[in-house]
N, C-alpha and C positions, 0 to 999 in steps of 0.2 A: 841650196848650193847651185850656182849657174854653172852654165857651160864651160866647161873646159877648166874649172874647178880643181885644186888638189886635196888631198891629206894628210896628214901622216899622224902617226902616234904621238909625233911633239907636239902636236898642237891640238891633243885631245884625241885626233885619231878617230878612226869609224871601224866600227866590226869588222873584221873580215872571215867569218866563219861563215862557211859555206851553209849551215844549217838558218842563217838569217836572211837567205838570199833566194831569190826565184825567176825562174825565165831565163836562166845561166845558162850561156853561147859562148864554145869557146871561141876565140877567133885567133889563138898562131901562141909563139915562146917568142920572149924579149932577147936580146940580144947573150945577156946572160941565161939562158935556158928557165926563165921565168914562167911559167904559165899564165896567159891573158886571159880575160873571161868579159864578155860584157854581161849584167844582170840587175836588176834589180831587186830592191830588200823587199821584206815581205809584208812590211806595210806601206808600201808603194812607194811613190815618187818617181823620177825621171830613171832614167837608164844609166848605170854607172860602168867603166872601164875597169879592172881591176884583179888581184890574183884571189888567191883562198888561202885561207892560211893553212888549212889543214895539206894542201897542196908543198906549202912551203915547209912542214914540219920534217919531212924525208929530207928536202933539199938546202935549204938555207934557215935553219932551225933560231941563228941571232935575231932571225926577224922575225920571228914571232911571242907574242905574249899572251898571257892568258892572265885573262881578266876576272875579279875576285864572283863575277856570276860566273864562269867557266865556260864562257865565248871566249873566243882568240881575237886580238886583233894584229894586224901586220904592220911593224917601222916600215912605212916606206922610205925613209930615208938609206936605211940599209938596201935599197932596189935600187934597180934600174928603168921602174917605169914610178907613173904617179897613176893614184887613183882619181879618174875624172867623172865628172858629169856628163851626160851627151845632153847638148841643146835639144828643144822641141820633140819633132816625131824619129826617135835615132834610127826609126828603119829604114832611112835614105842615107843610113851610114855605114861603107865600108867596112871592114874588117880591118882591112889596112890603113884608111884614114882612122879607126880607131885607134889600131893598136903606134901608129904615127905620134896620133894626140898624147897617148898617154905617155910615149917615150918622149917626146919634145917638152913635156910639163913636168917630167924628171930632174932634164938638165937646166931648164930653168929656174926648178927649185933647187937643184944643189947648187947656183949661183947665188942663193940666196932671194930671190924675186917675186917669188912664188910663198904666198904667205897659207897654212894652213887655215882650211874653211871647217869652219864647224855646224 
């Protein structure tokens, strides 16, 4: 998955259970009181933007699903941010240009534009 990358459960979707993930920094709430997180999963790869689903079961409970292994994962289409990728080394990256990216790769995919990465 490259930089600045999305997801969602329509297009296969990626984990989003807090228990698959590690190095998890929050960095701020989306517009709709979202919780952001940047982190990585726990069989590495680059640094991801994204919420936790167990986070979301309190607050926006439609967007979550739980998966026949009993990991959740999160619609983000039901959100208002997108789960990204951070390019290269992300710790020359903001909080706020994360949490920017992942709200701008939202409304580009709810125009349709933004095709789920798997």
């Amino acid at each position: 998955m490259g930089g600045g990358s999305s997801s969602s459960s329509s297009g296969g979707g990626w984990g989003s259970d807090r228990r698959l993930k590690t190095d998890i920094r929050r960095l701020g709430s989306s517009a709709q009181g979202i919780p952001v997180y940047a982190f990585r999963y726990i069989w590495g790869g680059p640094m991801f933007v994204g919420t936790m689903a167990q986070d979301l079961l309190a607050i926006r409970p439609e967007a979550v699903i739980e998966t026949a292994s009993g990991y959740y994962m999160v619609d983000y289409d039901k959100l208002d941010i997108a789960m990204i990728s951070l390019p290269g080394d992300a710790s020359s990256v903001t909080a706020e240009a994360a949490m920017a990216l992942a709200t701008r790769a939202a409304r580009i995919r709810s125009r349709g534009s933004v095709q789920a990465a798997m």
